[in-house]
C-alpha positions, 0 to 999 in steps of 0.5 A: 774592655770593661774596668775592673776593681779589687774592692773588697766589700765590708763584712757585715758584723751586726745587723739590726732590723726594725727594733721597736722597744716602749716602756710604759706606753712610751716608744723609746725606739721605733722601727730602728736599722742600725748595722756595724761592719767587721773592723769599722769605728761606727759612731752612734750620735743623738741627742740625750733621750734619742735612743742610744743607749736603748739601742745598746742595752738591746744589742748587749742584752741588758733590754729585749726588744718589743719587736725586730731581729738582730744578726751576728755574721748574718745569723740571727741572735736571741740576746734576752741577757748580758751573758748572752750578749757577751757569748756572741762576742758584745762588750760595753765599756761604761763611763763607770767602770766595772772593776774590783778596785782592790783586785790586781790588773791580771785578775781584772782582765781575767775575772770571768774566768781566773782558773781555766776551768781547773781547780787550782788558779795558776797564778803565773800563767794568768799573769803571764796570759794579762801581760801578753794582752797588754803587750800586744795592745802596746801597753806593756808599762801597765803592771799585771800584778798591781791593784787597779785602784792605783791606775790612772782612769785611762789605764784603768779604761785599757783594762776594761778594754782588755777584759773585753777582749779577754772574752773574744769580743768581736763587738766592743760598744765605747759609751762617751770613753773619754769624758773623764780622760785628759787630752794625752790619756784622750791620743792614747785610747784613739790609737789603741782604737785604731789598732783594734779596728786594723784587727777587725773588732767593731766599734760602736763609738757614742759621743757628745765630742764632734771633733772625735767622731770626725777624727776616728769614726767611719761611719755615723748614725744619728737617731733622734727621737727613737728614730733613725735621721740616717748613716752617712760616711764620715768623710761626706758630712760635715760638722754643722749638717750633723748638728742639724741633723741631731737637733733637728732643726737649723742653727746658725750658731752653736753659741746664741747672742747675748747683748748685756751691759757688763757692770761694775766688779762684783768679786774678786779673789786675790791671791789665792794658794792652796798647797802645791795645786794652786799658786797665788790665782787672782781675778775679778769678774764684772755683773753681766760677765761670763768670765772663763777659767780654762787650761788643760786637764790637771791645771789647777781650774776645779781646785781653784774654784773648790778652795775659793768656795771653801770646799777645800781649806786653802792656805792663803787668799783673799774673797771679796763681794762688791769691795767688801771681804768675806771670809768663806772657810765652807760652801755654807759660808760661799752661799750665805755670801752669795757665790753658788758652785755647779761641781763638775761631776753632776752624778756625784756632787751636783744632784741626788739621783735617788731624790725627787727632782722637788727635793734637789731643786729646793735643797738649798732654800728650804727655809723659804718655804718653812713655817714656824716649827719647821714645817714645810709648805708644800704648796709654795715649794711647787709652785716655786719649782714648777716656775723655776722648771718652766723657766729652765725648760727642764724636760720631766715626768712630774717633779716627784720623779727622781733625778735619776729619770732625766737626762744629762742635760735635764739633770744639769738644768737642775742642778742649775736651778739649785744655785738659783734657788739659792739666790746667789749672784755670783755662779762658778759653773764647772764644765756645765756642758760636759756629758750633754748632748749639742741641743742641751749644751744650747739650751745651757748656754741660753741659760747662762746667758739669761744669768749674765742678762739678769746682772749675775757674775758668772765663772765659767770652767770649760776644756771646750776652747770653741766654747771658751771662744763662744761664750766667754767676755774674758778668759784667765788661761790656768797652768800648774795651778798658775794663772799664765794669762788672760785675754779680753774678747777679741783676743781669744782664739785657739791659738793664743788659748792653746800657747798660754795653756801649753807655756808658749811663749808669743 
C-alpha cells in the first residue's frame, strides 16, 4: 500500500517575477524572483547596494519597476503607488518611524482613518478599537490615549506595527527592526512576530544581525548585486555559508589578523562622573590598542564617551595625553588635543547627508587647505580626499555627491575619514558597524586595524560581543553606568562578558 501524508502546501502571498529596475543607466535590479508564503518570516539578506531596498520599495509602490510581474494571492498587482501598495494589503515599517509625536497612540494607529467615514470622530470607540489591537497583540500596558512622543522606541515600533494591521496588512515588510531596540525591547518584537506570523501575516524581515534571522526566520534570500544568489531554508544553511554567499567570496574569519606592537599609555581618563549616568569610570589605553568599551544597552558606554569628549559637561574626572592633563570642557578642545569621536548614530551626528561627500570629509581640517584671507584651495582639498578615499576604499559617484547617495557603510567610511582628517590619535569608535552590511563590518574592521597598525589608540564601543571578541586586545565591561570588570585577550569570552554585563558574580 502507497504512504501518504497530510502536508499542507504553503500559501503563496507574493510572488515576484523577473523585476528589472535601473536608475540612470545603472541596474540596481535585474531579472530579480522573489516570493513570500502566507504566515512565513522570510529573510531578505545582502549586502548594502545588493538591492533590498530596491525590491521593497517596488513591492510597496514607492518605485515602479522597468520590467516583471507581481502577484498577490495569485493575481496580478499594478502597485505604481504607496497607497496602492497599502490597498493590496503591504506595509513597511522603517527605521524612522512615521509617526506624529505629538499625537496619542489611538490616533496614531488609526491616522488614515480617525472617524469611520462620519462626520464626527467618536473618540471613544477609536480608543476602544486601539485598545482591543494592542490587547490582542499582548500589549495591553500600552496606554491608548497617551502622546506617543513619551513611549519607548519599542513601543513606539508596536504602534507602527499596529497601525499596519489597523489597515488589514496581510504583507508587513520590518526594515533593519531592532537596530535601535535594546536586548529585552529586541525578545519582545520576536515574540510579537511570532504571534503575526501563527496568524498568517507575511514577514519580509532585512537585517544585518545573523544570529536574528536564524532565530526567526523561515526562509532567506540573498541578492547581491541586484541579482538573486538563492532561497534556502533557514534550518538547512549555516551562518559562515550565508556570509560567503552575501559577500561573495570565502572567508576565513569575520575578523582579519592584526599583528601590532602594543606601546606605551597614550590616554587615560580617571574618574570620570557625570550625574547619575556615569560613576567614576576610569581606563587606560596603549598605542596600537583596540580597547572595547562594552555592556548592555542603557549601561552608560556612549554617555561616558560624550562626557570624556566634552559633548556633555561631566561633573568630575580627569583626561590625560601621554602623562600629560588636558582639560576638554568641548569637542573643539578633545580635537585640539588629539581625541576624535565617531557618534554612533552616523545619520544624525556622524555626517551631513545633504552635503558633498568633499565637504564632510574636510569639515574638520579646513584650515589645511585655507590660504591668507580665508580662501580655499580646492585643488589640494582634492587631492587630500581623493587619497583618503582611496585609502579607505569608499565606494562613490564623485566627491561632489552628497553623502546621502552612499551606502551605510560607505557613509560610515566617511565619517571615519573625518577623524582622520582631523589628525587625531586617539579614535573612540561608537558602534562603527552598526547598521552595515557583513562585507562592510570587514572592511571597517580592516580599517580600524591599519588605525592600531599606524600607532593610533583606538576605543571601541561594540553591543556585538562576537565583535568584542574579535577584535578587542582589552575589554572594560560597563553596568549602571560603572565599570564591573575588565579583561585582557585571553580572557574574553561570551560568558565572562555576559556575567560582568549582567552583575554575575564568577
Amino acid at each position: 500500500m502507497e504512504e501518504t501524508t497530510n502536508r499542507t502546501e504553503p500559501t503563496v502571498q507574493v510572488q515576484m517575477c523577473q523585476i528589472g529596475k535601473s536608475f540612470g543607466g545603472v541596474n540596481a535590479l535585474k531579472s530579480v524572483n522573489f516570493s513570500i508564503n502566507k504566515g512565513e518570516i522570510h529573510a531578505l539578506v545582502g549586502e548594502n547596494g545588493a538591492g533590498k531596498s530596491t525590491l521593497m520599495k517596488i513591492l510597496s509602490g514607492v518605485y515602479i519597476m522597468d520590467e516583471g510581474q507581481i502577484f498577490i494571492e495569485g493575481k496580478e498587482a499594478h502597485i505604481h503607488t504607496p497607497k496602492a501598495g497599502i490597498d493590496h494589503g503591504i506595509s513597511v515599517i522603517y527605521q524612522e518611524f512615521a509617526l506624529v509625536n505629538d499625537l496619542t497612540v489611538a490616533e496614531n494607529i488609526f491616522i488614515d482613518n480617525l472617524n469611520d467615514g462620519k462626520a464626527i470622530i467618536n473618540w471613544n470607540n477609536l480608543r476602544a478599537k486601539a485598545k482591543k489591537l494592542l490587547d490582542e497583540l499582548g500589549f495591553s500596558q500600552i496606554d491608548v490615549k497617551k502622546p506617543v512622543s513619551q513611549l519607548s522606541v519599542a513601543y513606539q515600533q508596536v504602534i507602527e506595527i499596529c497601525k499596519a494591521l489597523s489597515r488589514n496588512s496581510k504583507i508587513l515588510i520590518l526594515d533593519e527592526p531592532t537596530a535601535v531596540l535594546s536586548s529585552n525591547e529586541a525578545e519582545q518584537l520576536f515574540e510579537l512576530l511570532g504571534k503575526l506570523r501563527n496568524s498568517g501575516v507575511a514577514i519580509v524581515y532585512i537585517s544585518h544581525r545573523m544570529e536574528e534571522i536564524f532565530r526567526i526566520c523561515d526562509r532567506i534570500t540573498v541578492l547581491k548585486d541586484g541579482e538573486n544568489v538563492a532561497t534556502v531554508n533557514a534550518k538547512e544553511i549555516d551562518e559562515k555559508t550565508l556570509v560567503n554567499m552575501m559577500i561573495g567570496r570565502d572567508i576565513k574569519s569575520y575578523f582579519p589578523t592584526r599583528n601590532v606592537n602594543i606601546g606605551d599609555v597614550v590616554f587615560e581618563v580617571k574618574n570620570i562622573s557625570r550625574s547619575d549616568i556615569v560613576n567614576d569610570v576610569s581606563f587606560q589605553v596603549r598605542s596600537g590598542e583596540v580597547f572595547g568599551l562594552t555592556g548592555l544597552v542603557g549601561s552608560g558606554r556612549t554617555e561616558t564617551v560624550r562626557a570624556i569628549f566634552g559633548e556633555d559637561k561631566k561633573d568630575d574626572g580627569r583626561i590625560y595625553f601621554n602623562g600629560v592633563e588636558k582639560r576638554i570642557r568641548n569637542p573643539k578642545a578633545a580635537l585640539k588635543a588629539g581625541l576624535a569621536l565617531l557618534p554612533e548614530d552616523r545619520k544624525v551626528q556622524g555626517v551631513l547627508l545633504n552635503l558633498p561627500i568633499l565637504y564632510n570629509i574636510t569639515l574638520s581640517c579646513l584650515k589645511r587647505f585655507c590660504r591668507f584671507g580665508g580662501v580655499i584651495k580646492r585643488k589640494e582639498e582634492r587631492s587630500y580626499v581623493k587619497e583618503l578615499s582611496e585609502k579607505l576604499q569608499i565606494k562613490m559617484g564623485t566627491m561632489n555627491d552628497h553623502a546621502s547617495s552612499l551606502s551605510g557603510g560607505n557613509q560610515q567610511k566617511v565619517a571615519i575619514s573625518k577623524l582622520l582628517a582631523a589628525n587625531c590619535h586617539v579614535l573612540i569608535l561608537d558602534e562603527p558597524t552598526r547598521g552595515v552590511d557583513v562585507g562592510a563590518k570587514i572592511e571597517i574592521y580592516k580599517i580600524i586595524n591599519s588605525l592600531a597598525a599606524d600607532g593610533n589608540a583606538v576605543v571601541m564601543i561594540s553591543s556585538e560581543m562576537p565583535e568584542v571578541i574579535g577584535m578587542c586586545d582589552r575589554v572594560a565591561v560597563m553596568r549602571g553606568g560603572k565599570i564591573m570588570g575588565e579583561l585582557s585577550k585571553n580572557e574574553i569570552c561570551e560568558e565572562n562578558l555576559i556575567n560582568f554585563a549582567m552583575g554575575v558574580k564568577n
